[in-house]
SETI-296780 format. One record per residue (C-alpha): x, y, z. Coordinates in steps of 0.05 Angstrom, whole numbers, plus 32768, in hexadecimal, padded with zeros to 4 digits. Each point is the difference from the previous one (the first is absolute). Layout:
<recs>
XYZ/...
</recs>
This chain:
<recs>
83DB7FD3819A/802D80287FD4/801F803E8021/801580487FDE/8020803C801B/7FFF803D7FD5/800E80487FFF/7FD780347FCE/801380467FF5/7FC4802A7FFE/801080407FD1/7FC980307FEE/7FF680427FD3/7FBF802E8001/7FE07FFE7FB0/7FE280417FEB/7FBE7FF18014/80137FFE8047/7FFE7FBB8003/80397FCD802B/80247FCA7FD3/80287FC5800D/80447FEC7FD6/7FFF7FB47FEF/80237FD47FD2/7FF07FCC7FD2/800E7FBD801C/800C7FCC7FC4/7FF97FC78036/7FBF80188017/7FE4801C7FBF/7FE980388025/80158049801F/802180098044/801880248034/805080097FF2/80287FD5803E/800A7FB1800F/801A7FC48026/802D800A803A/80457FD97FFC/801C7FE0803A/800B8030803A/7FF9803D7FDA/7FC880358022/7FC580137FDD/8013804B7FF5/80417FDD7FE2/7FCE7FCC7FD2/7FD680427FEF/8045802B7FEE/801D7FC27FD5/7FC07FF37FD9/7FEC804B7FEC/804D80027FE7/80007FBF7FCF/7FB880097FED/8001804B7FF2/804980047FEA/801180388032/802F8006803B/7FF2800B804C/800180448021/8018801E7FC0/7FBA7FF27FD1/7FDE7FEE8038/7FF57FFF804E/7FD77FCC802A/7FDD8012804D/80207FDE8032/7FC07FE68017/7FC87FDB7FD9/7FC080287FEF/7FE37FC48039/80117FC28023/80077FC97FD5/7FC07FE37FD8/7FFE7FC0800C/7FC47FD27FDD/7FFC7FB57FDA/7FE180047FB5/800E7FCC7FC5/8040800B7FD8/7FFC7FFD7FB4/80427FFA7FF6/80087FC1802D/7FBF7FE97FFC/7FFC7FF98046/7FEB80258040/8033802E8029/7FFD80268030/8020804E7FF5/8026802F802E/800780437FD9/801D80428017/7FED803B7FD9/8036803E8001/7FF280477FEA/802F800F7FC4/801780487FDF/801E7FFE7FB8/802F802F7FFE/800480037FB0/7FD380097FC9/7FD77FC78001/80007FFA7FB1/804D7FE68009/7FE47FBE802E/800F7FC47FD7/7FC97FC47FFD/7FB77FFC7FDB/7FE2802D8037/7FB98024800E/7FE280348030/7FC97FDF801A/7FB880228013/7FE47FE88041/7FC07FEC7FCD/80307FD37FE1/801B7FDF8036/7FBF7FEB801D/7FE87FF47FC0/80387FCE7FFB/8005801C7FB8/803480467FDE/7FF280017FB1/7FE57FB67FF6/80397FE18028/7FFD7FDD8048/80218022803A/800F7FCB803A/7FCC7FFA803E/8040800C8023/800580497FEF/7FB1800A801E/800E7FCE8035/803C802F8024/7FEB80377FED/7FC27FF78024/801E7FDC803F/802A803B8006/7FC6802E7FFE/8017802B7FC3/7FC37FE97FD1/7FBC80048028/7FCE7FCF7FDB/7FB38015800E/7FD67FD28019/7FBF7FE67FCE/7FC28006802A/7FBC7FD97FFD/7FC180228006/7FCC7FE18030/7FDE7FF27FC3/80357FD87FE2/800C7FDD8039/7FBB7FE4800A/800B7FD67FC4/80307FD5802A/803980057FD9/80377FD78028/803580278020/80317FE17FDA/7FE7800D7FBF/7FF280498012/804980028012/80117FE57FB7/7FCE80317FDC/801D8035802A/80497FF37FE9/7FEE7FF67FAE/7FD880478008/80478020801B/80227FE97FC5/7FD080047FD1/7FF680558008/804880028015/800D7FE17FBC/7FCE802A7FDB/8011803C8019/80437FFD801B/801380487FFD/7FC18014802D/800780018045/7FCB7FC58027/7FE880168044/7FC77FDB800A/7FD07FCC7FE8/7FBC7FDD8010/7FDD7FC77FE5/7FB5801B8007/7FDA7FC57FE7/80047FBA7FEA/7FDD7FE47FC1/7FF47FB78007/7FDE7FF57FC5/7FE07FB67FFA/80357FD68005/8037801B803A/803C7FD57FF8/803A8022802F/803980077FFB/7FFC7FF17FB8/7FDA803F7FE6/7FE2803B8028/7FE080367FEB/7FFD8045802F/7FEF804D7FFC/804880298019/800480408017/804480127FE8/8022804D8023/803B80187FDC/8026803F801F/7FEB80207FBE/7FB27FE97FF6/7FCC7FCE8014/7FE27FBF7FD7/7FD57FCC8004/80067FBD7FDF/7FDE7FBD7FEF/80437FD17FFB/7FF97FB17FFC/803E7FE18020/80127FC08003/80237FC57FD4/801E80147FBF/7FD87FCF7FD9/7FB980138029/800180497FFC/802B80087FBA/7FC07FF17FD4/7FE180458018/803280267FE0/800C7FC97FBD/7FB080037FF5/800580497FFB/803580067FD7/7FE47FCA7FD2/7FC3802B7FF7/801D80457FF6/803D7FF57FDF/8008802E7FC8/7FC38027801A/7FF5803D801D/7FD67FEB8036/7FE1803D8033/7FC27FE38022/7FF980138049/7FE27FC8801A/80367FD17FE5/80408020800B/80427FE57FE8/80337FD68035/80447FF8801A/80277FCC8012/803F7FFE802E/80267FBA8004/800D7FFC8049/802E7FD28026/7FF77FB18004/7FDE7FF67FBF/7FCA802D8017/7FDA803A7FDF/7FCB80428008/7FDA801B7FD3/7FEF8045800D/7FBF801C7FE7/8007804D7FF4/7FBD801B800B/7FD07FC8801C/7FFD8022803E/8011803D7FFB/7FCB80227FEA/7FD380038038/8024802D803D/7FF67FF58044/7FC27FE88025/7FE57FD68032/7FC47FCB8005/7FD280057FB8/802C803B7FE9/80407FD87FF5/800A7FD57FC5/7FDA7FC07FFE/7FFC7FC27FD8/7FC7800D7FCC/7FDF7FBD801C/7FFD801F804B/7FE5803F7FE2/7FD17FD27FD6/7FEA7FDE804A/7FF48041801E/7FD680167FC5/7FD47FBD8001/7FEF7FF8804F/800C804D8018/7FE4801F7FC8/804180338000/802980057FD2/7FCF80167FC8/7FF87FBC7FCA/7FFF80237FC7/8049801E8013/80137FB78007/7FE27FF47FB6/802480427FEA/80447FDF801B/7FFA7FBD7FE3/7FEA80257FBB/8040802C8005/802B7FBD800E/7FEE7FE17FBE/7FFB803B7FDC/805080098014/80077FBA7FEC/7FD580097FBE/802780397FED/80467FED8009/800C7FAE8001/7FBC7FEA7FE0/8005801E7FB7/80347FD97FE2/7FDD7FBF8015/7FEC7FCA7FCC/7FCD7FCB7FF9/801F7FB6800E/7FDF7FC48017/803B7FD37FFC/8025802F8028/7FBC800C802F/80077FB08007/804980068019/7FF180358033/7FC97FD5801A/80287FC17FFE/8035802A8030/7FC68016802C/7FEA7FB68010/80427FE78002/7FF37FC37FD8/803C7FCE7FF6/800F800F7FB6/800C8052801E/802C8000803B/800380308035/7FC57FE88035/7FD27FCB8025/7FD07FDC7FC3/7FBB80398018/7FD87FD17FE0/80147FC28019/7FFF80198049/7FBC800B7FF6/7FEF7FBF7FF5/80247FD8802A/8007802C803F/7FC07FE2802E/7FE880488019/800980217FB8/7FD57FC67FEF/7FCB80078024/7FFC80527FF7/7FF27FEB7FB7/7FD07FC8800F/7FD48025802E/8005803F7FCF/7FE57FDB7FCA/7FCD7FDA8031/7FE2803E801B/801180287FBF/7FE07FCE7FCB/7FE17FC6802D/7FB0801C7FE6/801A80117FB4/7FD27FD87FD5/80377FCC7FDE/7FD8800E7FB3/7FFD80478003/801E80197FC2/804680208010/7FF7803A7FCC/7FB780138012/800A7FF68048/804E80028012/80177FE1803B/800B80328036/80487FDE801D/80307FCB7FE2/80307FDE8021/803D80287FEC/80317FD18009/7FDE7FCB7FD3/7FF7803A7FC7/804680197FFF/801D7FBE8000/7FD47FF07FC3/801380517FE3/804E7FE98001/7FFD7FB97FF6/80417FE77FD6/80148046800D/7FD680167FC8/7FF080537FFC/7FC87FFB7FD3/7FC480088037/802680368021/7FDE80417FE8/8022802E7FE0/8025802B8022/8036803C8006/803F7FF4801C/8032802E8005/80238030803A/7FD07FF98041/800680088040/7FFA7FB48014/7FF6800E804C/7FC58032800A/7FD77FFE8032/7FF380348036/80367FEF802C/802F801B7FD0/7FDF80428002/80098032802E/7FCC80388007/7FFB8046802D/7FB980088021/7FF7804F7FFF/7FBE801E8012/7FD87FC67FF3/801C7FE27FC9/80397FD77FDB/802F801B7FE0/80407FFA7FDF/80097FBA7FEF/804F7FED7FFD/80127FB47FEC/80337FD9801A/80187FB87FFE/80177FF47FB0/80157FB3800C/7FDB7FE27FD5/7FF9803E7FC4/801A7FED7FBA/7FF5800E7FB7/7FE37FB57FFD/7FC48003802C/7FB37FF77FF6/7FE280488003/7FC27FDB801A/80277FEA8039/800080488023/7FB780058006/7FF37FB5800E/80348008803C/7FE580428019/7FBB7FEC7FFC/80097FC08027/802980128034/7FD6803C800C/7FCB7FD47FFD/800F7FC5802F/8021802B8038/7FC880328007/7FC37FD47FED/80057FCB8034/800480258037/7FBD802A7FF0/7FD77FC17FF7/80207FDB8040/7FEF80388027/7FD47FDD8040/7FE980498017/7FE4801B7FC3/7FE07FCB7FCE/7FEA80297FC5/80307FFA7FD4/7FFC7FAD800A/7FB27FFF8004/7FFC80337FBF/802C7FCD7FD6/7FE37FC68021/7FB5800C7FE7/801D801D7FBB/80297FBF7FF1/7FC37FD0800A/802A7FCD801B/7FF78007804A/7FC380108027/802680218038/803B800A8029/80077FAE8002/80397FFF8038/7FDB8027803A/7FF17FD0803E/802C7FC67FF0/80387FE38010/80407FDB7FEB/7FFC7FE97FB5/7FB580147FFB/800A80458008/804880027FDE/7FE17FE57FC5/7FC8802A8000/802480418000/802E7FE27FC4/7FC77FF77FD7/7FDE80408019/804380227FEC/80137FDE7FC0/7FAB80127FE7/8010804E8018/80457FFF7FD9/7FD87FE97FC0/7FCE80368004/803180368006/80237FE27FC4/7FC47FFC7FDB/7FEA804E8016/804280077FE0/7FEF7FDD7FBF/7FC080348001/801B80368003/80367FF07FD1/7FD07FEC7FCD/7FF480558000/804A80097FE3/7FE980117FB9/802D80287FE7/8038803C8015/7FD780338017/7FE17FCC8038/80418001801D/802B803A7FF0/7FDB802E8033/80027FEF8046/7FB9800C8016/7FD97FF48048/7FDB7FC27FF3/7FE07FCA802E/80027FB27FF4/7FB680048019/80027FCB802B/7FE4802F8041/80407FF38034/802D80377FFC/803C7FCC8016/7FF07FD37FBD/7FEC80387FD6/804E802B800C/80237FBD7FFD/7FE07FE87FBC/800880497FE2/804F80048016/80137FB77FD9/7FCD80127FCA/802D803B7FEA/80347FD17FF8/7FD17FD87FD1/7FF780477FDA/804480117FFC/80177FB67FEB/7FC480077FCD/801C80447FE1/804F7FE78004/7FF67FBF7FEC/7FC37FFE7FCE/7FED804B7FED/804780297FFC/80247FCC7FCF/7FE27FFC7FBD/7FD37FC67FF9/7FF47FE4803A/7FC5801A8018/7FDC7FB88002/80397FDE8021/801280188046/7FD27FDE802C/80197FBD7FE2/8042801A800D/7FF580158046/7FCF7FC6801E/80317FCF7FE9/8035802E8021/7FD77FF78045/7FF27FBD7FFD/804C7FEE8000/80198034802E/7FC27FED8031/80257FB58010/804E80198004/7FEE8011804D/80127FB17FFF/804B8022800D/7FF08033803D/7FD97FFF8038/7FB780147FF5/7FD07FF98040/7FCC7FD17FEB/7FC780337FED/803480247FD2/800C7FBC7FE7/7FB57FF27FF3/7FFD804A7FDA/80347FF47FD6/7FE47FBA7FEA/7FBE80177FF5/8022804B7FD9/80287FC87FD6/7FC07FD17FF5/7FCC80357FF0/802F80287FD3/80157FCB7FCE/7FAE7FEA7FFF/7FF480477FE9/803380047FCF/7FDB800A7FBF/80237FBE7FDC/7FEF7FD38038/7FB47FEA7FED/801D7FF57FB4/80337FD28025/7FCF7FDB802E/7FD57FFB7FC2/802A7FDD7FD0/80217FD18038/7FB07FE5800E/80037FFE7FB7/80357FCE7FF5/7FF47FDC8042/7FB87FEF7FF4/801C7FE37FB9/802E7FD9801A/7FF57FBB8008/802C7FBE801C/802A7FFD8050/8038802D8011/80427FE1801A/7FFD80218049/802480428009/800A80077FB3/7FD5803F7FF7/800B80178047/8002804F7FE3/7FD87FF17FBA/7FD180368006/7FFD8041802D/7FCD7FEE8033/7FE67FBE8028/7FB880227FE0/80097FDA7FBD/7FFE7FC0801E/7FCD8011802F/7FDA80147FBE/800A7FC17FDC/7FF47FD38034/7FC08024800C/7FF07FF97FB4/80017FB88010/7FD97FFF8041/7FC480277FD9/800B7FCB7FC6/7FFD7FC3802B/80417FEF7FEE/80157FE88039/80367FCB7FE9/801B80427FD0/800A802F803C/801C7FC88030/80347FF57FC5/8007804D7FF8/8014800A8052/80237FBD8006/804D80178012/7FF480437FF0/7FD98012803B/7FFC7FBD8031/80317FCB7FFC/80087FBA8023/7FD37FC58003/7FEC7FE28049/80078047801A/7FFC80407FD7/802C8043800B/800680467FD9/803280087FC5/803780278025/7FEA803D7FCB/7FB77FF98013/8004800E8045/7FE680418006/7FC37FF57FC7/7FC87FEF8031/7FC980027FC8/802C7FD67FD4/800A7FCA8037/7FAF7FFD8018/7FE87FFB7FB6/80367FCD7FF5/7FEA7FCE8039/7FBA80037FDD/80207FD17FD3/80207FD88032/7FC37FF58020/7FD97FF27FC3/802D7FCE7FF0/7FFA7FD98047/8036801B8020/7FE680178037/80317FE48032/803680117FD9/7FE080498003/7FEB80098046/803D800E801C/800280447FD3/7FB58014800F/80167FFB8048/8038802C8000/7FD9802B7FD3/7FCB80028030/802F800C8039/8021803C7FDB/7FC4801C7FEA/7FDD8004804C/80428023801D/7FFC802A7FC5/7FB4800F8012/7FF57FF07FB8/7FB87FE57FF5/80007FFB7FBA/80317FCA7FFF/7FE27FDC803F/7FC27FFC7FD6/801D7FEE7FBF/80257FCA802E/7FBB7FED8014/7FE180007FBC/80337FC37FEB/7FEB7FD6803B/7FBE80117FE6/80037FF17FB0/80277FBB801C/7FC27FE78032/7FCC80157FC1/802C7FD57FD7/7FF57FC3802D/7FBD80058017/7FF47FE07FB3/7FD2802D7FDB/7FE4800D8044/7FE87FC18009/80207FF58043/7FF680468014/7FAD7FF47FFB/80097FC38035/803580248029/7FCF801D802C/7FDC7FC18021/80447FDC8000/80237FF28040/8027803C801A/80397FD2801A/80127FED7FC3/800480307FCC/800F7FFB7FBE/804080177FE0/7FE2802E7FD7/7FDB801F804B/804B7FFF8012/801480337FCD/7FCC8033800C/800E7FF48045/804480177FEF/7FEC80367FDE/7FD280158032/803F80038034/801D80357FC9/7FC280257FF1/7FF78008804E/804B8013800C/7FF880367FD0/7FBA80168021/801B800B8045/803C80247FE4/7FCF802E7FD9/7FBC7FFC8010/7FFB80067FB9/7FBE7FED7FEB/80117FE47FC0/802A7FCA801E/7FD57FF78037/7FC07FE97FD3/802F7FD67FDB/80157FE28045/7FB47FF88019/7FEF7FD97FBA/803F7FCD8005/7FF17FF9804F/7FBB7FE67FEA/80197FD57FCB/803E7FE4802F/7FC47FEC8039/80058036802A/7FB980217FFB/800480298044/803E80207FEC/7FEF80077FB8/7FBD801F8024/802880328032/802D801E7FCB/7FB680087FD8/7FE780308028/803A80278013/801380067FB3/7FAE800F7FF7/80088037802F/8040801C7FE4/7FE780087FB6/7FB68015801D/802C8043801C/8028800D7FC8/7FC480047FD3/7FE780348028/803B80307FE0/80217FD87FCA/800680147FB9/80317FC57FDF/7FFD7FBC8008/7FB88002800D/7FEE7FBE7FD9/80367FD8802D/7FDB80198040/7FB57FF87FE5/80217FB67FE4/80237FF58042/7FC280088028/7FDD7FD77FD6/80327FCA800C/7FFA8009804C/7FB77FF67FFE/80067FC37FDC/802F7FE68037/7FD48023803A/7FC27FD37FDB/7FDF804E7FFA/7FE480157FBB/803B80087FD1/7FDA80147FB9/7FF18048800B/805080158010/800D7FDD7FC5/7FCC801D7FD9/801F804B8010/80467FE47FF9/7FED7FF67FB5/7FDD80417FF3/803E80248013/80307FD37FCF/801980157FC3/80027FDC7FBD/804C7FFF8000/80037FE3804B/7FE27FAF7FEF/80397FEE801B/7FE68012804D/7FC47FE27FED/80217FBF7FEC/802180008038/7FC280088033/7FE17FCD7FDC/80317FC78009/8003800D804B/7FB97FF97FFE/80057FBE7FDA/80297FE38038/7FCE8015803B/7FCA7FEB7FD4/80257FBC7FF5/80097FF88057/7FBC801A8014/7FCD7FEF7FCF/80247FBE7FE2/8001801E7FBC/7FB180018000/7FCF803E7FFF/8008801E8046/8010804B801B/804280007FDA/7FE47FE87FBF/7FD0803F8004/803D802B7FFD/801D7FDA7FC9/7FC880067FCF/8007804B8011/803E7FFC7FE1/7FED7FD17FCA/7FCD80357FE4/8027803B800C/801C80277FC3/80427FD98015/7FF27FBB7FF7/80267FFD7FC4/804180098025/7FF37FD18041/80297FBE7FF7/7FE07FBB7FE1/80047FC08027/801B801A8045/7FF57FCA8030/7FC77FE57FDA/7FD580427FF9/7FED80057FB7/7FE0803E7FF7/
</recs>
């Protein structure tokens, strides 16, 4: 290791404010002030070394222009530290000697400067370096007496290493030392650490500092860390108010202080300054903890959290939003830099990891299977709009060739770009927020989407706070409220289970709550008419009964309003444009949690916010609409994988291909799904981009199995049929059950074989007794799962036909039973249960006609369809009990036959020819 002896002369005057400074020189080696002395030679003593050096470097002579103790100001500093000079580390013994100048100290040669303590701990006198060395000694000796930077409790609960506290510690010294280097520093305390989303330290941090000069007090939000991690705060903000006068409160302007090592603060001048002193609710808060306390403890008041948020945008309305413009090829860029896709650098491919990353799968497949799995596939898109679209597979469509021209329009100019209610902070005074101060100005620039502010508040807002109301085990109203609103889900699915049962149960129980409270959203937006719905901030109530939903719904809504009167009623024009704008603003900032770390139920709210939003978007039934469109006119195979993101939704296939199925065109729908939706030959699989469309896959093994392929299939049902039980989903199960079924009709030919079935020998069954025996195993699965009686009649009937008349018999009378009590108190689905008892007598060999008889009188002329489909499951029992003659069954049939829906009921099934 590299050794140095030195000697330093210390020499000191008083300024006129009182204050102690420090003579150094300019050292052209160094590039940087210091203390006046050098490098012993040979023998020579130190006090000799500090006499010879003050002489040559100052130009003066000893004893006559100056005098130096005879003793050093303390035993000699002795510590190791990297040498810039030589590149190398060395180890320093220093001696530091009191010296008088005996002479004006104007006639001391050299490029000299008085140095403020500030400035030597700043490291910094009038934009040039002064040497560590001069702090170093100076300290060591005990002259300069650096305060120590304290941590609150509260900031140290946020387990910031010890390490990195001591580096945040030393770049707050120098950055108010450099600031202010004329003010005296006594004392300082970080209060609070904001972690934001994404804590990444030592890179970036981001704390509250209580700063105590010997002349005042502050307090600061500064954001230390790398040069090129924390510089963008104070670029963004100069980007966006450059050549502006810009005086908003809530976003106040920013320093920044280069600091040693190629780092950086940025100091924010009133963020957090505003608010005083305090203690527990009274101190300044993050808007979304104030937010929390508002939604479970009723305290603070909501409408003081709407009145914040409305003053936020208002700030940013007023002073950043105004000079904005409407751009879509410069809305298409932003987005592109959002996702991260290849042809924009800067991040992971968003989109990609959501379709290749298993669990990210899966959260879309199950959102779409418990979302979409009863949507009827020919329901027009513009009279009935889907409810949730895969997101991913519409905004790969929206920017496909990195084409802009399904992007709505939409304004782009100086935003924000990071707002969400962790970059507020809030005071909580007598029951209510106030004074919102913003903070964090990374990602603000004059090239941002306006629509971005409100998409980002909303959904963070959204995804930390809802989640944790509906997964609350003690109190279930807010879960059971959404639950029965949504339709989806008959209850709290995951109670009483275990393992994947109960997992998957919840999921879906979640994913159906998250898509009610989106679509109480939608509601109520639908009441933003015009600027005198939002421009006064009035107590109002999302209705729904739960004081929990209600607040939370009423708190994002304002930031619908406000995004509604900034974005579509403020600017000229626009008035018809901003939920476009917005929805597709949610639906791509509700999959970029792909980057962060999102608990799983935060991950499910964000999918479904993203899913349900770009459904909603006003364009998006014109879209699906004209896709069905050129699908169903398209005729001829598709090379596999070559229209992977043709059209914006899985639902235009599904569409088509059910065009076909109604048609009969069997062959045309097979060709339609072939390598588009199943591949392979001996063995089928799911397109890679398919995965997640359930629907899509179970309509597209129709074909397969129409076309014979049932072994090719069966491998697919099964897994479908394994997914769908640990997913408790019965719907599937019996769709899974209904292919058996249409296969074993198919081979029973024209019922021939069906009519002898039931005097054949039991050991040896048919194929076709095979398949509804399979189906039966489904049909039952799904019954014990549920006791659903829908599935369990269907089980009962295929038991029968499959030879197993007690069983078919048991399930009878307990699915007899089950209807018998729900009719007692049922108002919907009334012809199902008179139907499904009728079915059960015919199976229990009781009288069947007279359920059927009131099944019909409550039946609608638009509902045939039920009828139809009663009447073919008679047709089969009729076929295995009365051998296709008159008998019990037949009875119920000519019911049917010469009802007021006998036009409707199918020709020719199994040999009935009405």
């Amino acid at each position: 290791m590299r050794i140095s002896e030195a000697a330093l002369a210390l020499i000191t005057r008083e300024n006129d404010r009182g204050q102690r400074e420090y003579l150094a020189q300019w050292n052209r080696r160094w590039g940087a002030y210091s203390l006046v002395g050098g490098h012993r030679e040979g023998a020579e003593t130190f006090r000799a070394c500090c006499m010879r050096e003050v002489g040559e470097e100052l130009g003066i002579r000893a004893d006559t222009d100056f005098v130096v103790a005879d003793e050093p100001v303390a035993p000699s500093c002795e510590y190791v530290a990297h040498s810039g000079s030589t590149d190398c580390e060395t180890k320093y013994t220093i001696q530091l000697f009191n010296t008088d100048l005996k002479i004006d100290p104007a006639r001391i040669a050299g490029d000299n400067r008085w140095l403020r303590e500030g400035e030597i701990l700043a490291g910094e006198s009038a934009g040039r370096p002064v040497a560590r060395q001069v702090g170093t000694v100076l300290r060591m000796c005990g002259i300069l007496r650096v305060p120590q930077v304290g941590f609150s409790d509260q900031a140290r609960e946020k387990r910031l290493p010890p390490q990195v506290r001591e580096l945040i510690a030393a770049d707050l010294l120098v950055a108010f030392y450099r600031l202010s280097p004329e003010r005296v520093l006594q004392a300082m305390q970080v209060v609070d650490l904001f972690t934001g989303f994404t804590p990444d330290f030592p890179r970036k941090a981001t704390v509250g500092v209580e700063v105590t000069f010997a002349d005042g007090h502050e307090r600061h939000i500064v954001k230390v860390g790398d040069r090129r991690s924390v510089e963008s705060d104070y670029t963004g903000w100069r980007q966006c108010t450059d050549g502006r006068n810009v005086a908003s409160r809530i976003f106040a302007p920013v320093r920044m202080v280069n600091l040693p090592e190629g780092r950086a603060a940025v100091v924010y001048r009133d963020a957090f300054s505003l608010f005083g002193p305090g203690e527990g609710k009274s101190a300044p808060v993050l808007l979304e903890e104030a937010v929390h306390w508002s939604v479970t403890d009723e305290r603070p008041d909501a409408l003081s959290a709407e009145r914040a948020i409305s003053q936020i945008f208002t700030d940013l309305g007023t002073w950043f939003y105004p000079h904005s413009v409407e751009e879509q090829t410069a809305a298409g860029e932003f987005y592109q830099r959002q996702l991260g896709k290849p042809a924009m650098p800067g991040g992971p491919d968003v989109l990609r990891i959501w379709e290749t990353d298993p669990h990210r799968l899966a959260l879309r497949r199950h959102a779409v299977w418990v979302l979409c799995g009863r949507d009827a596939p020919d329901a027009d898109p513009v009279e009935r709009p889907a409810r949730y679209l895969d997101p991913v597979d519409f905004l790969r469509w929206s920017m496909r060739d990195g084409r802009t021209d399904r992007i709505p329009p939409s304004l782009v100019g100086c935003g924000h770009g990071d707002l969400h209610a962790r970059n507020i902070l809030v005071g909580v005074r007598r029951g209510e927020i106030q004074y919102p101060a913003g903070f964090d100005y990374e990602d603000m620039g004059s090239a941002n989407l306006l629509a971005w502010d409100f998409a980002k508040f909303e959904t963070e807002l959204k995804v930390r706070l809802l989640p944790e109301i509906v997964c609350d085990q003690p109190d279930t109203e807010v879960l059971d409220w959404l639950l029965s609103t949504s339709g989806l889900r008959t209850g709290a699915g995951g109670a009483a289970r275990d393992g994947a049962l109960q997992e998957n149960a919840m999921r879906a129980d979640r994913m159906a709550a998250f898509l009610a409270f989106e679509e109480l959203l939608y509601d109520r937006s639908k009441c933003i008419q015009g600027r005198k719905s939002v421009e006064y901030i009035l107590k109002r109530s999302a209705g729904t009964g739960v004081r929990k939903l209600d607040c939370l719904a009423e708190i994002v809504l304002r930031i619908r309003q406000e995004a509604a009167y900034w974005l579509g009623f403020k600017p000229p024009g626009r008035q018809l444009r901003w939920q476009d704008e917005l929805y597709h603003a949610l639906g791509v900032y509700g999959l970029l949690n792909a980057r962060w770390n999102y608990t799983t139920p935060e991950q499910e709210c964000a999918l479904v916010s993203a899913g349900a939003a770009l459904a909603r978007m006003p364009a998006t039934p014109g879209y699906i609409r004209r896709a069905i469109d050129v699908e169903t006119g398209f005729v001829g195979p598709v090379p596999p994988g070559a229209d992977r993101h043709r059209y914006p939704s899985y639902r235009v296939l599904l569409a088509a291909g059910h065009a076909d199925w109604r048609a009969r065109n069997h062959a045309g729908g097979l060709a339609r799904t072939r390598g588009r939706v199943l591949e392979g030959s001996q063995k089928l699989s799911v397109v890679p981009a398919m995965q997640h469309a359930v629907p899509l896959i179970g309509h597209a093994l129709l074909f397969q199995l129409e076309d014979g392929q049932l072994a090719a299939a069966e491998p697919l049902l099964e897994q479908l049929e394994d997914e769908a039980a640990t997913f408790l989903d019965h719907e599937t199960l019996a769709r899974v059950g209904r292919l058996y079924k249409d296969v074993a009709d198919r081979e029973t030919g024209n019922g021939n074989l069906l009519r002898q079935a039931r005097n054949g020998d039991p050991q040896e069954r048919p194929p076709f007794m095979q398949m509804y025996h399979r189906s039966f195993q489904v049909y039952r699965r799904a019954y014990t799962l549920t006791k659903d009686w829908y599935v369990g009649i269907n089980a009962a009937t295929v038991a029968l036909l499959s030879g197993r008349e007690e069983e078919a018999r048991d399930i009878a009378q307990q699915v007899a039973l089950t209807c018998a009590a729900e009719l007692d108190h049922a108002r919907d689905n009334r012809y199902w249960l008179f139907a499904t008892e009728g079915e059960a007598a015919i199976i229990l060999g009781r009288d069947a006609v007279r359920f059927y008889e009131a099944a019909l009188r409550v039946l609608t002329p638009g509902q045939a369809g039920m009828a139809e489909s009663s009447y073919r499951q008679a047709i089969r029992l009729w076929c295995f009990l009365d051998g296709g003659r008159p008998g019990p069954v037949d009875a119920v049939l000519n019911l049917f036959e010469s009802s007021g829906f006998k036009d409707a009921l199918s020709r020719g099934f199994l040999g009935r020819n009405p």
